[in-house]
C-alpha positions in Angstrom: -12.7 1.9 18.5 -9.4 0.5 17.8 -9.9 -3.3 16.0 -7.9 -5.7 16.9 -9.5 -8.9 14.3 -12.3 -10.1 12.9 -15.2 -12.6 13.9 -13.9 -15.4 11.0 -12.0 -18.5 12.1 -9.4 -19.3 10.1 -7.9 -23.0 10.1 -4.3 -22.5 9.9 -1.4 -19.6 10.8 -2.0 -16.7 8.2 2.1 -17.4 7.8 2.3 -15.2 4.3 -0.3 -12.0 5.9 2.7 -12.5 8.9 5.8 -12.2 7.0 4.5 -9.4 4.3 3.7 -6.7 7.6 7.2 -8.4 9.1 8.5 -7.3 5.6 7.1 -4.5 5.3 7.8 -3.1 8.9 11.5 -4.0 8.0 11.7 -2.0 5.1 10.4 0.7 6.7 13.0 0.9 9.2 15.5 1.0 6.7 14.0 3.3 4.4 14.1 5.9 6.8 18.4 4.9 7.6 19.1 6.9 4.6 17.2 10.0 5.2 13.8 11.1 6.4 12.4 10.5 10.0 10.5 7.6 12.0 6.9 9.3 12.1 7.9 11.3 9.1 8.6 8.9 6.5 11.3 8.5 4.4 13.5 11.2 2.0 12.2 12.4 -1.6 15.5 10.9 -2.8 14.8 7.0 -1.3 11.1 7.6 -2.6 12.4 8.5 -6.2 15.0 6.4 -6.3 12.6 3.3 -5.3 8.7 4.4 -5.8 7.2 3.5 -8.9 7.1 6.5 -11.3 4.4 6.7 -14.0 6.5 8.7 -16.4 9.3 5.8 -16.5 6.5 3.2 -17.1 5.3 5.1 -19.9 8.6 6.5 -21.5 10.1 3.3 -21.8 14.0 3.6 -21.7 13.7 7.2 -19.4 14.9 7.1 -15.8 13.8 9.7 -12.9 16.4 11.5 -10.6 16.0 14.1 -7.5 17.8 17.1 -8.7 18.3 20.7 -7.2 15.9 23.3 -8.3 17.1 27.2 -7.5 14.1 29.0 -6.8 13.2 32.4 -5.1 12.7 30.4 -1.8 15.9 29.1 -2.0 17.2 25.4 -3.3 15.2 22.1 -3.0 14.5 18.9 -4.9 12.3 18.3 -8.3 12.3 15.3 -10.1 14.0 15.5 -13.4 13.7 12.6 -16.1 16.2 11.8 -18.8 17.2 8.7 -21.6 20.6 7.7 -20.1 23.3 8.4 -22.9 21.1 10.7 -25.0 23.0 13.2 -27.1 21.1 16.0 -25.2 21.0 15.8 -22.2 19.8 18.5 -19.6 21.2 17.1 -16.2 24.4 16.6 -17.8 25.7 19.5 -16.0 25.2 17.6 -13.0 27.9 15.1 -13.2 27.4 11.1 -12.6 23.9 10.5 -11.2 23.1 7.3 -9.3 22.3 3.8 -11.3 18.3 3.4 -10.9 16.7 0.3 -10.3 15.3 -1.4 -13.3 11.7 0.6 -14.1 10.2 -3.3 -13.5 12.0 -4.0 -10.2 10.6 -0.4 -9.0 6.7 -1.6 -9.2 7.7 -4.4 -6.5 10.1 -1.8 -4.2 7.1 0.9 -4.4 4.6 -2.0 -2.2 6.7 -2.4 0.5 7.9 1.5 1.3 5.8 3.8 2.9 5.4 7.8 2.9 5.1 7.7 7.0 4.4 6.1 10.2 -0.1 6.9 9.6 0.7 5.4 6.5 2.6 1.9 6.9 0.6 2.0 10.6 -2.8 1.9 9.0 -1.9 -0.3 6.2 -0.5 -3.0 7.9 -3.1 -3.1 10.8 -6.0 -3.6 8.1 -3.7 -6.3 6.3 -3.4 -8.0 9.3 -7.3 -7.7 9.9 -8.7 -9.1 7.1 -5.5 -10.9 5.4 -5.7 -14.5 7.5 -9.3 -15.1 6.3 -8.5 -14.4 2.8 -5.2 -16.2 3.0 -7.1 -19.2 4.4 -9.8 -18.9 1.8 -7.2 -19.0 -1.0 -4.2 -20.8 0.2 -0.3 -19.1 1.0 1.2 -19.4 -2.9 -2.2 -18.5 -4.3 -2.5 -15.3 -1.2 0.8 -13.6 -1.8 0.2 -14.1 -6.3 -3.3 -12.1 -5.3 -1.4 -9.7 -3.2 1.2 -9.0 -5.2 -1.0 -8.6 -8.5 -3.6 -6.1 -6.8 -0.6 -4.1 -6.1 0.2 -4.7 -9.9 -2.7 -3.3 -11.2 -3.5 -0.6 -8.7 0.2 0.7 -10.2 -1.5 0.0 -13.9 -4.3 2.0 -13.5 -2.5 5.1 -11.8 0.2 4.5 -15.0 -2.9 4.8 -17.7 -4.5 7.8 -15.7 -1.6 9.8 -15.2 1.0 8.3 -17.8 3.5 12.0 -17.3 3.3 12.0 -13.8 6.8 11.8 -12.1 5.4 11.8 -8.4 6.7 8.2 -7.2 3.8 6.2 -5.8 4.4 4.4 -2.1 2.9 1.9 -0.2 1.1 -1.2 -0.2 -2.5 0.2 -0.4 -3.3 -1.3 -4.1 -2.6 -4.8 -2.8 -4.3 -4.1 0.6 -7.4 -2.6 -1.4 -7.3 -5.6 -3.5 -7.0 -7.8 0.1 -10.5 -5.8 1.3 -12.4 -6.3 -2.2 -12.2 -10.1 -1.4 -13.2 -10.0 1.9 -16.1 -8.4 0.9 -17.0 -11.2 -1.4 -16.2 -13.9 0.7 -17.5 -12.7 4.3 -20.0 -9.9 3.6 -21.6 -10.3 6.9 -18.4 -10.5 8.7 -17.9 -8.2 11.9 -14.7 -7.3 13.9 -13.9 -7.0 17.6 -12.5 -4.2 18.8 -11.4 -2.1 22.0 -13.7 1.0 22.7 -13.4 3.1 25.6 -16.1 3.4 28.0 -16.0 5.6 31.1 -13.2 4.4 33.3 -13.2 1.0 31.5 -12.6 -0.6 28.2 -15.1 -2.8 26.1 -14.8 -5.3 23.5 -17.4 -4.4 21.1 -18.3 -6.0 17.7 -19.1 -3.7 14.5 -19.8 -4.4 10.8 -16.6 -5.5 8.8 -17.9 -3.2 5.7 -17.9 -0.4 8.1 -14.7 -0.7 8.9 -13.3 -1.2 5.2 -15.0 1.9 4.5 -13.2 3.5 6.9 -10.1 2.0 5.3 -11.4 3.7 2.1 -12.1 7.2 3.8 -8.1 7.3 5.5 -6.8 7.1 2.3 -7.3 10.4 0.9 -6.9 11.8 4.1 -3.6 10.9 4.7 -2.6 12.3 1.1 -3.8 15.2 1.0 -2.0 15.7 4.4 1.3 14.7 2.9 1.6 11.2 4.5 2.0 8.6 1.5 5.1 10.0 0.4 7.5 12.7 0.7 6.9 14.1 -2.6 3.2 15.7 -2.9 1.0 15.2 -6.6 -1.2 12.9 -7.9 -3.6 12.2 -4.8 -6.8 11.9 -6.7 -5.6 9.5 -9.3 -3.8 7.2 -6.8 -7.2 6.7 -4.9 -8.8 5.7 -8.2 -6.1 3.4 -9.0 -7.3 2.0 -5.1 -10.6 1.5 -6.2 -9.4 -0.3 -9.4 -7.4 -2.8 -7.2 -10.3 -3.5 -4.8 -12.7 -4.2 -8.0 -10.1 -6.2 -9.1 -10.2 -8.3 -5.9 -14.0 -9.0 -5.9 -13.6 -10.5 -9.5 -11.0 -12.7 -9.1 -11.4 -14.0 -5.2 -14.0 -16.8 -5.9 -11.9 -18.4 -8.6 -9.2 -18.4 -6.5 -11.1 -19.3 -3.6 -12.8 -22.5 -5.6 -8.9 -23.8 -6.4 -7.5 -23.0 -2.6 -6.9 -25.5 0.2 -8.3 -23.7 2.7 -12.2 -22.9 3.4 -14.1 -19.5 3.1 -14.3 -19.8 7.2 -16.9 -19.5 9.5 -17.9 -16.3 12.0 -17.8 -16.8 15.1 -20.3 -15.6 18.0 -19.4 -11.6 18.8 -18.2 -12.0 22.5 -18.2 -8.8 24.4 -16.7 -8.3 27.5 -15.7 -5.5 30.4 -12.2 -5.3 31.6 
C-alpha cells in the first residue's frame, strides 16, 4: 500500500508541515551539489562538515574534520577531531582545514540533511502524513517549536548514549518521531487511505494509523544498517534509541500543547474506498 493521508480533517492549510518537506527537499538538492549522488546521498565530507557529531557536543571547544587515512586498501576518509590552536596538534601536518560551523548551529543543519533518497523519501512522506493534524491540533509557531525540539532531544539522547562517537547523525527522523508520538496521543484510532494494487486495478483502502507508524518505526533501522542515513556508517543502534526517546518525548508534551493551540484535535472522517 502506498499512503497517501490520513482519515482526520484538519481546519486550516498545514502551511509550516508544507514548507519544512519544501525545506527539506531543497537542502537535499544542494547537499548532494557538492559531492555524493541523487539516490545516493550526499559526501562524508558535507555530512561531517554539517551532521551533528556527538564527540563535539561532548568535548566542548573540539571540532571534527574528514581527513585521509592510508590503509592496506588504499586511501579513504576518517574523521579526525582536534582543539583548534592546541599546542599539539595531530592534523597539523595537514595544512589549513576548513572553518566548521558552530557545534550549536550543527544540531539544526543535521535535521534538514539526509543520508539518501530512502531516507529523506520516507521521512518526508510520513511528515506530510501525520504533520497537518498535529499542526492543526497545536497551531503553526507552537508545530514548528515541537518539531524542532523533538529533533533537539532525539540529538540529546544519542549525545548522552554515545558521548565519543564521531559518526555525524542526519536527518530529520527525531523530530518526525517526535511528530508520530503525538499523533498517537491525539488520534489513536486514526486510519489512513491509501493506494493498493489489486489485479489490473488500483484500490483506495483504509488501514490502522498505528500500523503504519509502526512501520515508520521498523524502516528505520533498516535503512541504517543498509548504509542509507548517512554516508559515514556507526552508531545505528543508539540513533534508533535516541528515536524512541523523541517519540516519548512527543506523547508527553502534545496535550499541553494541544490545550494552548488554536486549532482543534480534528475529527476522522468516514474511510471511503473506491475502484479506479
Amino acid at each position: 500500500m502506498f499512503p497517501l493521508r490520513d482519515n482526520i480533517r484538519f481546519t486550516r492549510f498545514p502551511l509550516v508541515t508544507a514548507a519544512l518537506v519544501a525545506i527539506n527537499a531543497v537542502v537535499y538538492l544542494l547537499e548532494i551539489r557538492h559531492g555524493g549522488s541523487f539516490f545516493g546521498g550526499p559526501s562524508p565530507g558535507v555530512a561531517v562538515h554539517y551532521g551533528a557529531i556527538p564527540y563535539e557536543f561532548s568535548h566542548a571547544g573540539k571540532h571534527c574534520y574528514l581527513v585521509p587515512a592510508h590503509t592496506l586498501a588504499g586511501v579513504h576518509g576518517t574523521v579526525a577531531c582536534r582543539r583548534p590552536g592546541a599546542a599539539s596538534d595531530p592534523l597539523s601536518a595537514l595544512g589549513a582545514l576548513p572553518a566548521q560551523p558552530a557545534t550549536w548551529a550543527t544540531a539544526f543543519t543535521s535535521m534538514f540533511l539526509h543520508g539518501s533518497f530512502l531516507h529523506i523519501f520516507a521521512n518526508m512522506l510520513f511528515l506530510a502524513i501525520f504533520g497537518p493534524s498535529v499542526e492543526d491540533a497545536v497551531g503553526r509557531g507552537r508545530f514548528l517549536a515541537f518539531y524542532l525540539l523533538g529533533g533537539l532531544v532525539a540529538l540529546g539522547a544519542h549525545v548522552l548514549l554515545d558521548p565519543s562517537s564521531t559518526v555525524p547523525t542526519l536527518g530529520a527522523s527525531g523530530a518526525i518521531a517526535a511528530v508520530l508520538g503525538g499523533y498517537v496521543v491525539l488520534h489513536p484510532r486514526a486510519r489512513v487511505l491509501g493506494l493498493a494494487p489489486v489485479i489490473f486495478a488500483v484500490t483506495i483502502v483504509a488501514v490502522p494509523a498505528l500500523a503504519l507508524l509502526s512501520l515508520w518505526f521498523a524502516i528505520q533501522p533498516v535503512l541504517a544498517v543498509a548504509g542509507l542515513t548517512g554516508p559515514v556508517a556507526g552508531g545505528e543502534g543508539l540513533a534508533y534509541l535516541a528515536q524512541i526517546a523523541a517519540f516519548g518525548f512527543g506523547m508527553l508534551v502534545i496535550r499541553p500543547l494541544a490545550r494552548q493551540g488554536r486549532g482543534s484535535a480534528g475529527t476522522p472522517e468516514p474511510p471511503q474506498l473506491a475502484v479506479y
